[in-house]
N, CA, C and O atoms as a Tinker XYZ file with bonds, in Angstrom:
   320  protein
     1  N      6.678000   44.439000   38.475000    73     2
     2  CA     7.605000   44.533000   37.378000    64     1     3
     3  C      7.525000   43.239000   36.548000    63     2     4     5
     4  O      7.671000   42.091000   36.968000    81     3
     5  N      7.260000   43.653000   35.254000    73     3     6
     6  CA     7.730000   42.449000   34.524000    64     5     7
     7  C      8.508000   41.771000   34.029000    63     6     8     9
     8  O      8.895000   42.278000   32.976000    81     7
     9  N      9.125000   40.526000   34.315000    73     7    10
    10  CA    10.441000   39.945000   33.338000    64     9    11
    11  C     10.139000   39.120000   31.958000    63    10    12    13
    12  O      9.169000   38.369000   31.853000    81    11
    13  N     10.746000   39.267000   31.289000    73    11    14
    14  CA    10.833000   38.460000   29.713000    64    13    15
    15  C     11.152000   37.005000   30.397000    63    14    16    17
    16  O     11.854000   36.667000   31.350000    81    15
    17  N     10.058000   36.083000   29.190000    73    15    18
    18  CA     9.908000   34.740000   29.442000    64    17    19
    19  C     10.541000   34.574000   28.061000    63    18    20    21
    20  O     10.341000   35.347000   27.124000    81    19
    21  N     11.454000   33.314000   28.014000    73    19    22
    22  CA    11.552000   33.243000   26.866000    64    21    23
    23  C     11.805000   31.360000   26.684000    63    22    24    25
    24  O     12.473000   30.669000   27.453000    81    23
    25  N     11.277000   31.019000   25.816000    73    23    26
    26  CA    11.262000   29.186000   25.704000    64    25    27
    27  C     12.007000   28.698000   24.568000    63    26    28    29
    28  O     11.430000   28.641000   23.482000    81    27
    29  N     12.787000   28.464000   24.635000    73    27    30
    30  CA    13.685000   27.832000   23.533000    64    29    31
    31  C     13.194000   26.319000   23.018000    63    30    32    33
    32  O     13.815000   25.334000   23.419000    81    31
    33  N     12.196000   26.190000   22.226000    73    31    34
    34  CA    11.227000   25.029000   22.035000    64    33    35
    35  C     12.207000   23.924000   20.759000    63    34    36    37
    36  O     11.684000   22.958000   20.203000    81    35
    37  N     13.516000   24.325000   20.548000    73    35    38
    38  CA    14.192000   23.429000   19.512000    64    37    39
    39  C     14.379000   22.147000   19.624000    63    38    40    41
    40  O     14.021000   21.280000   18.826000    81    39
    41  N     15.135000   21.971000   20.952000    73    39    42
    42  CA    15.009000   20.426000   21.648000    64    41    43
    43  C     13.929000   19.673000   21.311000    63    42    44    45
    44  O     13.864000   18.692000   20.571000    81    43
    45  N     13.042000   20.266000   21.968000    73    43    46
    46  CA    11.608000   19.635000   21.633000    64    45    47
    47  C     11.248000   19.088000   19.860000    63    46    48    49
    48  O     11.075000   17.944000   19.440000    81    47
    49  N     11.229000   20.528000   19.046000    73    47    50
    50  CA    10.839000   20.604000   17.862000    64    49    51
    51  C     11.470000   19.285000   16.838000    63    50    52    53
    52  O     10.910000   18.593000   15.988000    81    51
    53  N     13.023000   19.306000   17.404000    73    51    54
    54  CA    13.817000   18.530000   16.620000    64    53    55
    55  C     13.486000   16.938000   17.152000    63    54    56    57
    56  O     13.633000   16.045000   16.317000    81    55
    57  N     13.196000   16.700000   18.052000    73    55    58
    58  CA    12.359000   15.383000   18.771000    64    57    59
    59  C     11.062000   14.647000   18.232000    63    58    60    61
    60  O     10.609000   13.521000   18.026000    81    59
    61  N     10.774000   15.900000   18.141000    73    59    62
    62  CA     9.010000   15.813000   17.561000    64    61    63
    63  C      9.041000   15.536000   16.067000    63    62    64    65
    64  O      8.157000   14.780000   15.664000    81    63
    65  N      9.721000   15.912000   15.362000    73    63    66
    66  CA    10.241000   15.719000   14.288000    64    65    67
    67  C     10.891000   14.174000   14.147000    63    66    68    69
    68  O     10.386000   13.149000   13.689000    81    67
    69  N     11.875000   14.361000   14.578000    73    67    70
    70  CA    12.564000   12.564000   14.772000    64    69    71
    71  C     11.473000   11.422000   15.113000    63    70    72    73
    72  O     11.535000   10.515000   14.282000    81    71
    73  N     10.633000   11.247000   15.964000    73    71    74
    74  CA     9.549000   10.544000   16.149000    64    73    75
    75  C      8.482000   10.392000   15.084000    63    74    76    77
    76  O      7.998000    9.354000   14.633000    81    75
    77  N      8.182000   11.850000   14.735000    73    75    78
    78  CA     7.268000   11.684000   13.222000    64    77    79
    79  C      7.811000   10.826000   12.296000    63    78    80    81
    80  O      7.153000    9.855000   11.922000    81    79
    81  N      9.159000   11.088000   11.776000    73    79    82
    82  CA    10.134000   10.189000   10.623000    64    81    83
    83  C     10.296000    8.665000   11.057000    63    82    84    85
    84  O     10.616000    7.839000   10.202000    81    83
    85  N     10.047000    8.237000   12.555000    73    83    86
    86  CA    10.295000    6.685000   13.324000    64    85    87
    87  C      8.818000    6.319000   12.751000    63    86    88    89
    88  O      8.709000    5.295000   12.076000    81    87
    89  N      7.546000    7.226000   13.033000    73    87    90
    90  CA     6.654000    6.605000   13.267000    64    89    91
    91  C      6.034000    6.469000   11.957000    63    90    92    93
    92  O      5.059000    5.734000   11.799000    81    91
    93  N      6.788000    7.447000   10.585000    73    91    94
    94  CA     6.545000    6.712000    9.606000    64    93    95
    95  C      7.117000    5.433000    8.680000    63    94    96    97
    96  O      6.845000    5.056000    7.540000    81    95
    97  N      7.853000    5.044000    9.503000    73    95    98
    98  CA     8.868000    3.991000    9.224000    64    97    99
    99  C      9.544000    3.583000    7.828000    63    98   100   101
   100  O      9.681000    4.387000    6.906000    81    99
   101  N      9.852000    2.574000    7.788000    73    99   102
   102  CA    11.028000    2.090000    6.265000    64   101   103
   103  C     10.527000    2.619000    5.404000    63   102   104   105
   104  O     11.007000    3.584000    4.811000    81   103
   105  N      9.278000    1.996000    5.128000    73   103   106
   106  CA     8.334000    2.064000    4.034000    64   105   107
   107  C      7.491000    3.015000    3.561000    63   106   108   109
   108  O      6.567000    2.978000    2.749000    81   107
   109  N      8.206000    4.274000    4.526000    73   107   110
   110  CA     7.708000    5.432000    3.652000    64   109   111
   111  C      8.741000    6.063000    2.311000    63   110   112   113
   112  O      9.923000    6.335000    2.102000    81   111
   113  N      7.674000    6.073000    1.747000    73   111   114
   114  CA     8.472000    6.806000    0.019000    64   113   115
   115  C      8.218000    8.074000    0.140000    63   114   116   117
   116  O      7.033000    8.178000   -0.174000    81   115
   117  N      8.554000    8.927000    0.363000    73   115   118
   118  CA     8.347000   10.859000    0.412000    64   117   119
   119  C      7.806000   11.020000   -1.058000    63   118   120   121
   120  O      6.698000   11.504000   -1.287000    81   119
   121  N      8.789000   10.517000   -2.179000    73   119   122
   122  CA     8.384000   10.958000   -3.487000    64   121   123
   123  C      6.616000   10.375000   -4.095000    63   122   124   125
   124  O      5.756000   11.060000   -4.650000    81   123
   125  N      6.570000    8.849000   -3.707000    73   123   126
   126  CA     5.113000    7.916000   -4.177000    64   125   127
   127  C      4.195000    8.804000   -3.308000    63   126   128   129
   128  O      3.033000    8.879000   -3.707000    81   127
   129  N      4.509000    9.480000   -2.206000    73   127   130
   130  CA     3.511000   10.252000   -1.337000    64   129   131
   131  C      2.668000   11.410000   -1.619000    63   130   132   133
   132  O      1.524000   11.813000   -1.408000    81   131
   133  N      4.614000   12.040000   -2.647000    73   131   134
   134  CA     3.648000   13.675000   -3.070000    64   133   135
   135  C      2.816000   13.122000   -4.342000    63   134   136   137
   136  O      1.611000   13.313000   -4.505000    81   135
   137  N      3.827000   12.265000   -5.383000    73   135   138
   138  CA     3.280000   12.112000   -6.783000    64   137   139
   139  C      0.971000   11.208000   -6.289000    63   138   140   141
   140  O     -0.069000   11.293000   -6.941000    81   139
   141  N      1.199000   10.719000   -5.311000    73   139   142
   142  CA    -0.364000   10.131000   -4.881000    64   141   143
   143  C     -1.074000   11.580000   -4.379000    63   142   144   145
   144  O     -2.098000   11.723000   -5.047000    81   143
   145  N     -1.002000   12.038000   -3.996000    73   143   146
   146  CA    -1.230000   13.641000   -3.826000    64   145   147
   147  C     -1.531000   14.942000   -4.665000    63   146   148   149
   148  O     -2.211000   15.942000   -4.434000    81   147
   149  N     -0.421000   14.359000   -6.195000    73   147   150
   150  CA    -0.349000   14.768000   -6.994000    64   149   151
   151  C     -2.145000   14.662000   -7.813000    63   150   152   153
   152  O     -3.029000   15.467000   -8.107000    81   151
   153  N     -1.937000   13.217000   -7.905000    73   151   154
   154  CA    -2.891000   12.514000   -8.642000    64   153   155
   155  C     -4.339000   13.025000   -8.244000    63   154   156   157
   156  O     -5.131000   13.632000   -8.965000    81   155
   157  N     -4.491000   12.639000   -6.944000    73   155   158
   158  CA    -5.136000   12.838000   -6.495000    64   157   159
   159  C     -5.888000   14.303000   -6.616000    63   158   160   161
   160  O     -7.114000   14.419000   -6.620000    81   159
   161  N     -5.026000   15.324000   -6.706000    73   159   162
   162  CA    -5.616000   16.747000   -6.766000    64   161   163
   163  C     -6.173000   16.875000   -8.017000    63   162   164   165
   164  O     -7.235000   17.486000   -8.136000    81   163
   165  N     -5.368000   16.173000   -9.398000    73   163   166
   166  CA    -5.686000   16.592000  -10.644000    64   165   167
   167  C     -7.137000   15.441000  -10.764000    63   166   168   169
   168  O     -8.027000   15.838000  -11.516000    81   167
   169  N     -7.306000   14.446000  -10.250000    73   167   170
   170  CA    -8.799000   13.841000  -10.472000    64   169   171
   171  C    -10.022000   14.851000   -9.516000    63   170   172   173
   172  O    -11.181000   14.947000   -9.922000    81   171
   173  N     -9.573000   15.512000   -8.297000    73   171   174
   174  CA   -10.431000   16.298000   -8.024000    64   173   175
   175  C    -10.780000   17.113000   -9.082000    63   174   176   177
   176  O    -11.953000   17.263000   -9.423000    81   175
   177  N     -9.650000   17.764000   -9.739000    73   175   178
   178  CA   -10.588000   18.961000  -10.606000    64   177   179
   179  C    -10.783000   18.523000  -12.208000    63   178   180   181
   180  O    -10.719000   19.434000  -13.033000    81   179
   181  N    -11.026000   17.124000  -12.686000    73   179   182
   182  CA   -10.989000   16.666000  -13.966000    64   181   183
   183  C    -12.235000   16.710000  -13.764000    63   182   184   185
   184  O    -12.653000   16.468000  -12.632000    81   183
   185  N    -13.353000   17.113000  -15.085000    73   183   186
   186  CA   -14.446000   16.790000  -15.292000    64   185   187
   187  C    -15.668000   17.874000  -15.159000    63   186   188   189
   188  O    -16.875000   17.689000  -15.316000    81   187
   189  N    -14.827000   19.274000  -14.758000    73   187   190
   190  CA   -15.495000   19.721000  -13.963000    64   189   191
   191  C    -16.674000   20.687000  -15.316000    63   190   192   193
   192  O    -16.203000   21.109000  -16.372000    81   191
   193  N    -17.648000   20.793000  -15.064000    73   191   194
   194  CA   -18.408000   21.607000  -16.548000    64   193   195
   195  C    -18.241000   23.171000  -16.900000    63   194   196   197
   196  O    -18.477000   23.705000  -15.816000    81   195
   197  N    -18.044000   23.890000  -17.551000    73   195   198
   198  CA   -18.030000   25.084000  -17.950000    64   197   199
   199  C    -18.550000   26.177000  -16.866000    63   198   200   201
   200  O    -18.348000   27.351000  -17.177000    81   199
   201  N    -18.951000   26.019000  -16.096000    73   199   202
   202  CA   -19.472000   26.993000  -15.360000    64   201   203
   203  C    -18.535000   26.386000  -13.606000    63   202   204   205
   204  O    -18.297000   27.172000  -12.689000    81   203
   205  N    -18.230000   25.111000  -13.580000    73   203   206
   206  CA   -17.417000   25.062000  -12.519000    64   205   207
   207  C    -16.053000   25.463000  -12.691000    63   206   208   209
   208  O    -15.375000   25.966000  -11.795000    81   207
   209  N    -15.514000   25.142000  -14.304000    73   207   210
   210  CA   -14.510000   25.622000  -14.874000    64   209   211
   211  C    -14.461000   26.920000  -14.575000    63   210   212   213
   212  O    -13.365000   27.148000  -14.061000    81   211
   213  N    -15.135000   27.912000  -14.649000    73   211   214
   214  CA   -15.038000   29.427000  -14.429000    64   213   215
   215  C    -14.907000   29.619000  -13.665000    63   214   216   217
   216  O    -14.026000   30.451000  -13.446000    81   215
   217  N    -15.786000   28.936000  -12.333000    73   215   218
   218  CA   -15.214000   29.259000  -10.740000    64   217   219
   219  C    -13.975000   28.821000  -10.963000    63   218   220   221
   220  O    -13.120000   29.655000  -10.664000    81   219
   221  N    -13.561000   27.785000  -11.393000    73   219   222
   222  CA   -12.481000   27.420000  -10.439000    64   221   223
   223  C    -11.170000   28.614000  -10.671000    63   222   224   225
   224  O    -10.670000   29.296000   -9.776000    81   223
   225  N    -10.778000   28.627000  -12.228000    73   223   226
   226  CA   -10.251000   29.604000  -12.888000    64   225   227
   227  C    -10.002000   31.077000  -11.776000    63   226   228   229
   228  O     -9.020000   31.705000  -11.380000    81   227
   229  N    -11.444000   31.154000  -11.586000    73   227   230
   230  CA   -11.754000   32.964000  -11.175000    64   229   231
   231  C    -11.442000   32.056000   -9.566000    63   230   232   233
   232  O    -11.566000   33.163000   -9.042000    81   231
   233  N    -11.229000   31.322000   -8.638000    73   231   234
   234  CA   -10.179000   30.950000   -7.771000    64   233   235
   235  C     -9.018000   30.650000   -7.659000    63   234   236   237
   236  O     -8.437000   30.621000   -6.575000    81   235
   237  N     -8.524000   30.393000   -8.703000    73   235   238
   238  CA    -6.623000   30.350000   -9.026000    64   237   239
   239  C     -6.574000   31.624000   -9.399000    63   238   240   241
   240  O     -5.520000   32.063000   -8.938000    81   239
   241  N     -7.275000   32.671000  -10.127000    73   239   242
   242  CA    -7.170000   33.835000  -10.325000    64   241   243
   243  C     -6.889000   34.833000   -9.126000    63   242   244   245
   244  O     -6.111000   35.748000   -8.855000    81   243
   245  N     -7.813000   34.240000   -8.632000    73   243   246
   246  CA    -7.861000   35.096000   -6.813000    64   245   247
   247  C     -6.645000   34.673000   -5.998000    63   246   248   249
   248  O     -6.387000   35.397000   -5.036000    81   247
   249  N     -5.754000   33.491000   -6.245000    73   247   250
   250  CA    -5.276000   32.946000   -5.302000    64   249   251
   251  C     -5.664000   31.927000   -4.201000    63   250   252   253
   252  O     -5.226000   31.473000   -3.144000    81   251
   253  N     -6.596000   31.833000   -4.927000    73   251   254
   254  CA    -7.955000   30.605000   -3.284000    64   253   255
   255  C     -6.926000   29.476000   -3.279000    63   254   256   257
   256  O     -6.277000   29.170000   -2.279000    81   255
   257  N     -6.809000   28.797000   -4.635000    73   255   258
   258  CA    -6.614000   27.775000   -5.155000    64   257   259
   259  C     -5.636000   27.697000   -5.868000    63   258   260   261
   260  O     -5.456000   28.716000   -6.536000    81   259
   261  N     -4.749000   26.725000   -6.046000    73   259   262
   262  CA    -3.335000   26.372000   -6.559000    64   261   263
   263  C     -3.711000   26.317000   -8.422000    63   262   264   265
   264  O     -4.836000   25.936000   -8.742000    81   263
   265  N     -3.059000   26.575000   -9.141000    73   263   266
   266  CA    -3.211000   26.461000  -10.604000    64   265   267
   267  C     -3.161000   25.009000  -10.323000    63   266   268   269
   268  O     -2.472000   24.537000   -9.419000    81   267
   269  N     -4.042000   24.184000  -11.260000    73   267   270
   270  CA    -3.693000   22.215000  -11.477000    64   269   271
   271  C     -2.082000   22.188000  -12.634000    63   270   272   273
   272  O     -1.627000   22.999000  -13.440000    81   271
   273  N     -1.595000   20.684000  -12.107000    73   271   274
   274  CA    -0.609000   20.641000  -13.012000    64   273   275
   275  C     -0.432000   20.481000  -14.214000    63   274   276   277
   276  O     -0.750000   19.487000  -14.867000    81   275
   277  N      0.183000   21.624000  -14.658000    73   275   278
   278  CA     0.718000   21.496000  -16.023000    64   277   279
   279  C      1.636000   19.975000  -16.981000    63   278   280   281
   280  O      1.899000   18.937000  -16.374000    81   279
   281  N      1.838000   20.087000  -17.845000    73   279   282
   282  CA     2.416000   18.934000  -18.725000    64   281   283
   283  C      4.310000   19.485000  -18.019000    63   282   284   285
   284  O      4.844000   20.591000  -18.106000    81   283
   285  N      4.653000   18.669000  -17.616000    73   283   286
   286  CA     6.204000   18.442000  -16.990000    64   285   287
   287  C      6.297000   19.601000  -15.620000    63   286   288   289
   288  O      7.331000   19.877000  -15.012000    81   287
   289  N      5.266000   20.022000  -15.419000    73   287   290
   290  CA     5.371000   21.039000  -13.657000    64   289   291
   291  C      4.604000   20.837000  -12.803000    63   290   292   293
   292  O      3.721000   19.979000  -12.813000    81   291
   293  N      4.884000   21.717000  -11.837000    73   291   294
   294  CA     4.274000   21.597000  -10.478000    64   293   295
   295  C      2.875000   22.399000  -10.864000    63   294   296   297
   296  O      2.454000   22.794000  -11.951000    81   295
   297  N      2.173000   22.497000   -9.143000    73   295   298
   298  CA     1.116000   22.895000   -9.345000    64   297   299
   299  C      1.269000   24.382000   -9.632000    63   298   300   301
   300  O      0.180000   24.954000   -9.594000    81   299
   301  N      1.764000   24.763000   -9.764000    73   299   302
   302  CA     2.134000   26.038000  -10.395000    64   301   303
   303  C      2.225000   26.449000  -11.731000    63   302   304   305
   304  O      2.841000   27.442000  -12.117000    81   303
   305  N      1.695000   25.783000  -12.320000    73   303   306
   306  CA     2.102000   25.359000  -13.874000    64   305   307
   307  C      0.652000   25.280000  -13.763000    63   306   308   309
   308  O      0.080000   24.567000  -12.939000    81   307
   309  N     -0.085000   26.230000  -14.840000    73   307   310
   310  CA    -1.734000   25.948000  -15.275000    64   309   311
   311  C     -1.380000   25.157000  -16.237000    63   310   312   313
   312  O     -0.295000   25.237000  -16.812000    81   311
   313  N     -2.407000   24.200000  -16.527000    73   311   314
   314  CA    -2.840000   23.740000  -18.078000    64   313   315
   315  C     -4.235000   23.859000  -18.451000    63   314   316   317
   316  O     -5.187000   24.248000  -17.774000    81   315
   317  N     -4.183000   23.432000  -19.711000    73   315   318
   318  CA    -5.465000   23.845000  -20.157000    64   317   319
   319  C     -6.024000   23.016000  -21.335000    63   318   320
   320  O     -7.129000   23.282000  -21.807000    81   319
């Protein structure tokens, strides 16, 4: 006969969590983190030539790939 196992992993989760936030200490900025992230994504796709332009397009089209940021939005925001 079989019995139901069941693991209540929250204790843990909420621990694991608390330690991540210690072990990034004072001097983490959440916001300088995403906006470097930010940057970072839009120099990946700057430059790219007419025919990488089309892939990339026909991959935000598909969903592969996040639209790049728009003028005042997230990556959800195409520009052009």
């Amino acid at each position: 006969m079989l019995h139901p196992f069941d693991v209540d992993l929250t204790d843990h989760e909420t621990r694991r969590r608390a330690e991540v936030v210690a072990a990034l200490g004072d001097g983490w900025d959440p916001v300088a983190a995403l906006q470097g992230e930010e940057e970072a994504y839009r120099l990946l796709y700057s430059g790219l030539d007419a025919e990488q332009e089309e892939t990339y397009r026909m991959l935000v089209a598909a969903g592969v790939l996040p639209a790049r940021t728009g003028e005042g939005g997230g990556r959800g925001a195409a520009s052009d």
